[in-house]
ZAKOL-833962 format. One line per 8 residues: number of its first residue (from 1); for each residue x, y, z of C-alpha. Coordinates in steps of 0.1 Angstrom, whole numbers. Layout:
<sites>
NUM) X/Y/Z; ...;
</sites>
This chain:
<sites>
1) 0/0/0; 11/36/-6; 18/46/27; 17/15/46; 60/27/54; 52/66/62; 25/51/90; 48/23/100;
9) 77/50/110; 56/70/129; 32/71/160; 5/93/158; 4/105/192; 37/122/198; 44/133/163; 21/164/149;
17) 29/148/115; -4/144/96; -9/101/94; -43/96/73; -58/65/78; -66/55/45; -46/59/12; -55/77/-19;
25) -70/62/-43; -57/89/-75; -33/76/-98; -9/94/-129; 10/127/-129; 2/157/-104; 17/191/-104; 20/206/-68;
33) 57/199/-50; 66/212/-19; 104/218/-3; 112/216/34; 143/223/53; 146/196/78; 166/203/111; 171/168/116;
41) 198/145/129; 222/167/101; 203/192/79; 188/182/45; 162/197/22; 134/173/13; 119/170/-20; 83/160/-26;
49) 67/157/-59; 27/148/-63; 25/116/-80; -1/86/-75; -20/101/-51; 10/108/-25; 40/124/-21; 68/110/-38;
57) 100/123/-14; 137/125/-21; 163/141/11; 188/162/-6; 216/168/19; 231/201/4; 197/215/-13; 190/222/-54;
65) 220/229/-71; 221/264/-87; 242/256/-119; 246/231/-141; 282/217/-129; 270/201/-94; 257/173/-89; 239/168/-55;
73) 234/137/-38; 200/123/-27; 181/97/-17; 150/86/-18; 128/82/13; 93/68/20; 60/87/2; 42/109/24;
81) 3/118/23; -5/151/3; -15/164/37; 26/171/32; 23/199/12; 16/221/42; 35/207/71; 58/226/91;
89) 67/219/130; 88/206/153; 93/166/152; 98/156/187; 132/144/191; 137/108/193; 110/101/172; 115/95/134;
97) 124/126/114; 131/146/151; 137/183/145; 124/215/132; 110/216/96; 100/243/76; 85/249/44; 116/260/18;
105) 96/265/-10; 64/252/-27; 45/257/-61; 38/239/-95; 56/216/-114; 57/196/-153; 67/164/-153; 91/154/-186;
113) 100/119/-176; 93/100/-146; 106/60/-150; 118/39/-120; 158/52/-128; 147/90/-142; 129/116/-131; 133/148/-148;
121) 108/176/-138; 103/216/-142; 100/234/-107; 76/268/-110; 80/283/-73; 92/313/-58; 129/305/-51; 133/273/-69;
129) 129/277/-110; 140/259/-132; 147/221/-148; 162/194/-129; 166/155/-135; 173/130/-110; 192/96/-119; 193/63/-99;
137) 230/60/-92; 235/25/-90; 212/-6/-87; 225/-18/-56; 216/12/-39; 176/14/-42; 176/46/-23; 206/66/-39;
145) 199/90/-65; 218/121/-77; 200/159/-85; 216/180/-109; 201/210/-125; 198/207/-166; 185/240/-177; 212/266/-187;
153) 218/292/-160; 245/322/-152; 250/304/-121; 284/292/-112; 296/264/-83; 312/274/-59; 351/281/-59; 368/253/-37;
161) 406/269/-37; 408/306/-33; 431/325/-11; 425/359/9; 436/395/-7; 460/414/13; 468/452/18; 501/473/24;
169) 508/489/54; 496/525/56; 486/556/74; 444/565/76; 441/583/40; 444/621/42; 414/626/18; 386/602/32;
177) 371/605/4; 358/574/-11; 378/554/19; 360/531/45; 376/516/76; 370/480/88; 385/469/125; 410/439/126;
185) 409/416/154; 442/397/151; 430/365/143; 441/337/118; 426/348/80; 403/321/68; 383/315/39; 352/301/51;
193) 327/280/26; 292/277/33; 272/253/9; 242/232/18; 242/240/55; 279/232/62; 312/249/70; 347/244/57;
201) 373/266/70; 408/273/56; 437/291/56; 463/289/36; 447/259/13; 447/238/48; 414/227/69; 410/242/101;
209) 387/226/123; 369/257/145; 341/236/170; 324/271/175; 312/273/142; 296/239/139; 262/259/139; 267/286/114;
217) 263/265/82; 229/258/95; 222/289/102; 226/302/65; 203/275/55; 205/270/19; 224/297/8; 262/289/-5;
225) 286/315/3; 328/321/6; 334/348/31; 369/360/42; 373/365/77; 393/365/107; 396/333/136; 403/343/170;
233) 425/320/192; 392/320/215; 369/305/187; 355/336/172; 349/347/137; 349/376/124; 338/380/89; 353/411/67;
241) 341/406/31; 316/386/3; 334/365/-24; 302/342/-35; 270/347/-30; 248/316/-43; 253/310/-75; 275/344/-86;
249) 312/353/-78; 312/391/-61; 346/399/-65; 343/421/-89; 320/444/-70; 334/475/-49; 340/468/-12; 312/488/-5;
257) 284/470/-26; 299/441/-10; 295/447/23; 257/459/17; 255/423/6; 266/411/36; 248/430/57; 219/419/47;
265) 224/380/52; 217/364/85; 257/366/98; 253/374/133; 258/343/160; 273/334/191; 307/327/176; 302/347/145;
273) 299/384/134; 303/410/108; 338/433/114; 328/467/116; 329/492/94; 330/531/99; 338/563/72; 367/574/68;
281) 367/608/81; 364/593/119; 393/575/113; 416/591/138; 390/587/163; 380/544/152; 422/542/155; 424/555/190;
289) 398/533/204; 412/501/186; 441/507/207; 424/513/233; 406/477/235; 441/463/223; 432/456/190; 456/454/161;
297) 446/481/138; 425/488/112; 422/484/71; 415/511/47; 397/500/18; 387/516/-11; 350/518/-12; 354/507/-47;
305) 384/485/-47; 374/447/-60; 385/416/-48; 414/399/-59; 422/370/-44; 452/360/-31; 469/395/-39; 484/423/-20;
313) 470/456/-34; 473/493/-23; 431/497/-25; 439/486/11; 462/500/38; 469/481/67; 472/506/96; 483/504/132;
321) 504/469/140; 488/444/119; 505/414/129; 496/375/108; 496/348/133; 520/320/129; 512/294/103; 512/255/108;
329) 538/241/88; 532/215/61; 520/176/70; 550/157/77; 567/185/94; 539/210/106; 519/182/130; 547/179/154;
337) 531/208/176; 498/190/183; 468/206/175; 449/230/203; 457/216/236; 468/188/228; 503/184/222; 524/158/204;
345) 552/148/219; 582/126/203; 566/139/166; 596/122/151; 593/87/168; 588/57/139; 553/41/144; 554/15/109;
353) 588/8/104; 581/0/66; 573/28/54; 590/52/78; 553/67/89; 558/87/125; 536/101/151; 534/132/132;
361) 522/114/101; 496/95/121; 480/130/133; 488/149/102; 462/113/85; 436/122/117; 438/160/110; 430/153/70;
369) 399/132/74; 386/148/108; 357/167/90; 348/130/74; 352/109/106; 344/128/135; 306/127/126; 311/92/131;
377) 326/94/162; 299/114/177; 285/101/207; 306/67/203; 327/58/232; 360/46/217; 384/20/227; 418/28/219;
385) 448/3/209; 477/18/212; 513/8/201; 535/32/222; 564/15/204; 554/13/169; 533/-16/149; 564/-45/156;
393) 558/-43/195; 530/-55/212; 497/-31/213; 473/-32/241; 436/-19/242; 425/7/264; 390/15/275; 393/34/310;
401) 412/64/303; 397/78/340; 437/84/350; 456/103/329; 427/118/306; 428/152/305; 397/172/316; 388/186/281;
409) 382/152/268; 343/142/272; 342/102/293; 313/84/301; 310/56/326; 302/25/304; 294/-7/313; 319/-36/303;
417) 308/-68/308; 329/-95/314; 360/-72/315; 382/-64/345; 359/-45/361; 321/-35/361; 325/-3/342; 348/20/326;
425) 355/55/318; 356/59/277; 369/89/260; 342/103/231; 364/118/205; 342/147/190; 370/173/180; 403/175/160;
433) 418/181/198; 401/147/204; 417/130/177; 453/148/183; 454/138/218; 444/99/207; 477/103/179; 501/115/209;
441) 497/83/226; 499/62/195; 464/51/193; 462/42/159; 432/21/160; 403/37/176; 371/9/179; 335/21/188;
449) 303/4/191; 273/3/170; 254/25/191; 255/62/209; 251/78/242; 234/111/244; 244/141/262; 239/137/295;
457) 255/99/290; 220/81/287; 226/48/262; 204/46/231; 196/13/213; 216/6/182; 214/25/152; 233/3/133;
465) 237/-34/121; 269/-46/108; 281/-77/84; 319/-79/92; 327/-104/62; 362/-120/75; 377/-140/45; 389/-177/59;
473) 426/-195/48; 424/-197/13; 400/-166/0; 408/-131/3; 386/-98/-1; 375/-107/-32; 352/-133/-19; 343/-110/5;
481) 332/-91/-20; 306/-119/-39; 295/-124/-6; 286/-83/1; 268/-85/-32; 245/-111/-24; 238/-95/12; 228/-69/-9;
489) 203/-84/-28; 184/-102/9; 186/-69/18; 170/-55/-12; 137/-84/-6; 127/-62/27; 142/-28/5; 164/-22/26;
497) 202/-6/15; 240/-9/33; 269/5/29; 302/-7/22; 336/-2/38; 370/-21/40; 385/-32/72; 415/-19/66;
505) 428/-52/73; 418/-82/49; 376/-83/51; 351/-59/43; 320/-44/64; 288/-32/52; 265/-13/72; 231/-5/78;
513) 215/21/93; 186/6/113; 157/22/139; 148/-5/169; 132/-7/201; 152/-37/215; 188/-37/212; 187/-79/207;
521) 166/-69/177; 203/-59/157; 220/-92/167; 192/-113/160; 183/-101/125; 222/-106/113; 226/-138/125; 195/-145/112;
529) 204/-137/75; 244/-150/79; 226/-183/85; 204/-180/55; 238/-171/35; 254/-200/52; 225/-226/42; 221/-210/7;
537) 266/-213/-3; 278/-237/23; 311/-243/6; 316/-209/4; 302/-189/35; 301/-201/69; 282/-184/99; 298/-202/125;
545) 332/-185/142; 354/-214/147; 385/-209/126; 383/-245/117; 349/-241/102; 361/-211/83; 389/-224/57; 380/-218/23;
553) 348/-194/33; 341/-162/41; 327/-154/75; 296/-135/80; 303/-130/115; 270/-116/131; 283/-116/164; 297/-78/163;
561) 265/-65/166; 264/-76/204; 263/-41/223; 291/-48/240; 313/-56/210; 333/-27/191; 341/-26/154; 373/-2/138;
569) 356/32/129; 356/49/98; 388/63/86; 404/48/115; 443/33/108; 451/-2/112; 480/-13/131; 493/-30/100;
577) 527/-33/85; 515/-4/65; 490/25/77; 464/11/58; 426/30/68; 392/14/75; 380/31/44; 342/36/28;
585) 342/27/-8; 316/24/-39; 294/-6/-47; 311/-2/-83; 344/-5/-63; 330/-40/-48; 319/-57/-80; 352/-43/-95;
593) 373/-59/-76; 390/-90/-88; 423/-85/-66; 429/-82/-32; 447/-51/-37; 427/-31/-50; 404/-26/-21; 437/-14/0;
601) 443/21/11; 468/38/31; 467/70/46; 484/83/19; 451/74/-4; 426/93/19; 429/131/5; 426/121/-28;
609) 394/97/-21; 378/124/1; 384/148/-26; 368/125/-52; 341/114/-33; 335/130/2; 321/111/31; 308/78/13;
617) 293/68/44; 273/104/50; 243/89/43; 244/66/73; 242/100/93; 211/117/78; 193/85/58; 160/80/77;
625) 166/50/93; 150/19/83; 133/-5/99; 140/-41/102; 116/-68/93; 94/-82/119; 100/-114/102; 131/-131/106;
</sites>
């Protein structure tokens, strides 16, 4: 039935979701669509289209692209009633869909195509115009499409490697003329990129991870923008000009026209703020009370000068002491101060003898894929194994970190049973300090489990089922790799869709994002289908864990998703002979592969992949979360 799944995912009396009893009974094309920005878990823009009766619904993490060139991903969700079209509220949190949602946009639409693999469409509202197509991606993936927009526009995407403009020092312009004055701050200058509700900050082409400003791509909803700005040690932005503004580059504007740009766009937060701006002629009196709150100086800028990035140009003076703080050097060098408060100490020290990789290459990998992997981490308590000596001395885990954790890293008292002791303090690694002061003891593997704890240390049930394929003597990842395929397909009876990732070591993982109400429900559902693999291939898959069962098969080995087993996270090293990475890859990568090797990566892979194809596994962080089967 239509929406037997939208009434399934919800309960009537705590969401103020409309849940009609019955289903519609209209079939063919319709022509009203509706757009909601959904504070959710991680914001996303849904997309509903009439059709048949319902709403046919697609959650696009960054929103519509603009121009032609990006390609957005998306994925298609349950149908919802037409009651839809006029929702907005607050979801209660915990309950499916929890968060704030709010209409984005609405209006008419054409339909051009609509077949089970294309759906290309004409949008006729009041800030989305214009023709867009969606495309399954693969057909492993039921729910993954991609949105790309197909009309031509004078839209542009937004520039990914810029670099501030700079001025020459100066005194205040004797003729104010035509001359305003912004105050510096003394802070790091950062380009910071806003697009689809997130925030990447650099400086000088390098990620800087700023926790303060976790909220600010939110806060600009939709709109894409590349602001320069300053970064105060203490977490504060300060934003000084408007390089992009959704969809058009405003360089070539006057400073002045800028700025009215940017005061007019919601830029004002508790960690965020426009620097100010005053004439000209008060300058003498701006520059005496910049010193007098110890302040750096300001910067004269023609009211008409344009940007240029990356350039030092007289259009702007630099007056009073205007002093760059001190860069971070280069990976391989530059990570041997630490990052934040935590420090690294021995930076030099040999962790994988092979290839030479140190400590300072271990945080420099951690630094590069922070954005990628602490979403991950979030709410995880980790386990750490740490080789203090490098990868040819023994390791040990580490779970209680009560004694020599420092105070800035979040614990939570976690049961552990049948360890040493009753409980344990884990460390929750939620910042680049996090993951800095996990490299400076050498913890190169960092394991969590397959469920979270909330803020206040309260356990939730698992939100995730893993299949931890571990190829037996004789077969390697390739195997593992048949074997994921055909997981795949079971999976795809109950329409349900995982996601792949190596181990880093010889298997493979897949893993499914999953809504329960008993945590045995996880377990019991794997096992359930390893055995159905097992009794389907039994000279090729086994279920059972005993090595001896195990030569010549691949084992499905269920058994991780007990809640008080870990599995490696995400982007995690491996303590390996080489620094090979837990890493998420393509369903095209699994059916390609026909050697082990080619389903190895090293830390060295990682910025090129992330580059190529961002956080693979995103979707397991804002996909509604399906349910299992009651069946098993």
């Amino acid at each position: 039935m239509p929406l037997d799944e939208y009434r399934r995912k919800r309960d009537r009396g705590r969401t103020p979701e409309p849940v009609p009893d019955t289903d519609p009974g209209a079939e063919g094309p319709g022509d009203r669509f509706v757009i909601q920005e959904h504070h959710a878990r991680a914001l996303h823009w849904d997309l509903r289209l009439e059709r048949d009766g319902v709403l046919a619904s697609w959650a696009v993490p960054k929103g519509l692209p603009v121009d032609t060139e990006t390609l957005r991903l998306a994925v298609r969700t349950e149908d919802h009633p037409l009651e839809y079209l006029e929702f907005s509220g607050e979801i209660p949190r915990g309950e499916y869909g929890g968060g704030t949602m709010t209409i984005w946009d609405h209006g008419r639409y054409e339909t051009e195509k609509w077949s089970d693999r294309e759906v290309a469409f004409t949008l006729h509202g009041e800030r989305a115009r214009g023709k867009y197509v969606l495309v399954r991606s693969n057909r492993e993936r039921r729910d993954g499409w991609l949105l790309k927009r197909s009309d031509r526009t004078d839209r542009t995407p937004l520039p990914h490697d810029t670099a501030p403009m700079r001025g020459v020092p100066g005194e205040l312009p004797e003729d104010p003329e035509g001359w305003l004055l912004q105050v510096r701050f003394g802070g790091r200058r950062v380009i910071v990129e806003l697009d689809g509700g997130r925030t990447r900050v650099t400086a000088d082409g390098e990620e800087v991870t700023a926790k303060t400003l976790a909220e600010l791509g939110p806060s600009v909803g939709a709109t894409a923008l590349l602001l320069d700005a300053e970064l105060t040690r203490g977490g504060e932005l300060w934003i000084s000009d408007l390089l992009f503004l959704d969809g058009r580059d405003t360089c070539g504007l006057g400073f002045a026209d800028r700025h009215d740009l940017l005061t007019e766009l919601p830029l004002s937060g508790p960690h965020w703020r426009l620097a100010p701006v005053y004439p000209a002629d008060t300058g003498a009196a701006v520059l005496d009370a910049v010193r007098g709150q110890g302040l750096p100086g300001l910067v004269a800028k023609r009211a008409d000068s344009p940007y240029r990035p990356g350039t030092r140009s007289d259009t702007w003076r630099e007056v009073g002491e205007i002093v760059e703080p001190e860069k971070p050097r280069a990976r391989r060098t530059g990570a041997k101060a630490g990052v934040g408060r935590a420090k690294l100490t021995n930076p030099d020290k040999v962790l994988y003898p092979l290839t030479g990789t140190t400590k300072a290459d271990v945080l420099a990998h951690y630094r590069a894929v922070a954005p990628a992997m602490l979403p991950h981490l979030e709410g995880r308590p980790v386990t750490l194994v740490r080789w203090p000596d490098g990868v040819e001395k023994p390791s040990f885990f580490e779970k209680d970190v009560s004694r020599h954790a420092p105070d800035w890293i979040r614990t939570e008292r976690v049961g552990t049973p049948g360890g040493r002791s009753e409980t344990a303090d884990f460390p929750l690694l939620e910042s680049e300090e996090g993951l800095a002061w996990a490299a400076n003891l050498a913890a190169l593997e960092l394991h969590v489990p397959q469920w979270r704890v909330g803020p206040r240390g309260g356990r939730h049930e698992p939100d995730l089922v893993v299949f931890d394929l571990d190829p037996g003597e004789g077969t390697t990842v390739v195997e593992c790799c048949r074997v994921a395929q055909r997981i795949a397909e079971v999976l795809a009876e109950d329409d349900l869709v995982a996601y792949p990732r190596t181990s880093g070591g010889k298997g493979l993982q897949l893993y499914l994002p999953v809504t329960v109400s008993r945590a045995e429900q996880t377990i019991e559902f794997a096992k359930a289908l390893a055995e159905r693999l097992a009794d389907e291939s039994p000279h090729t898959v086994t279920s059972v864990m005993a090595k001896a069962r195990r030569r010549g098969k691949v084992f499905v080995d269920w058994s991780q998703n007990n809640t008080a087993k870990t599995t490696i996270g995400s982007y995690s090293l491996r303590g390996r002979a080489r620094p090979t990475v837990a890493t998420p890859v393509t369903w095209e990568e699994v059916r390609a592969c026909r050697r082990p090797d080619d389903l190895v990566f090293t830390l060295d892979d990682l910025p090129a992949r992330l580059d190529e194809h961002g956080d693979l596994l995103e979707p397991l962080l804002f996909t509604e979360r399906q349910r299992l089967p009651r069946r098993a």
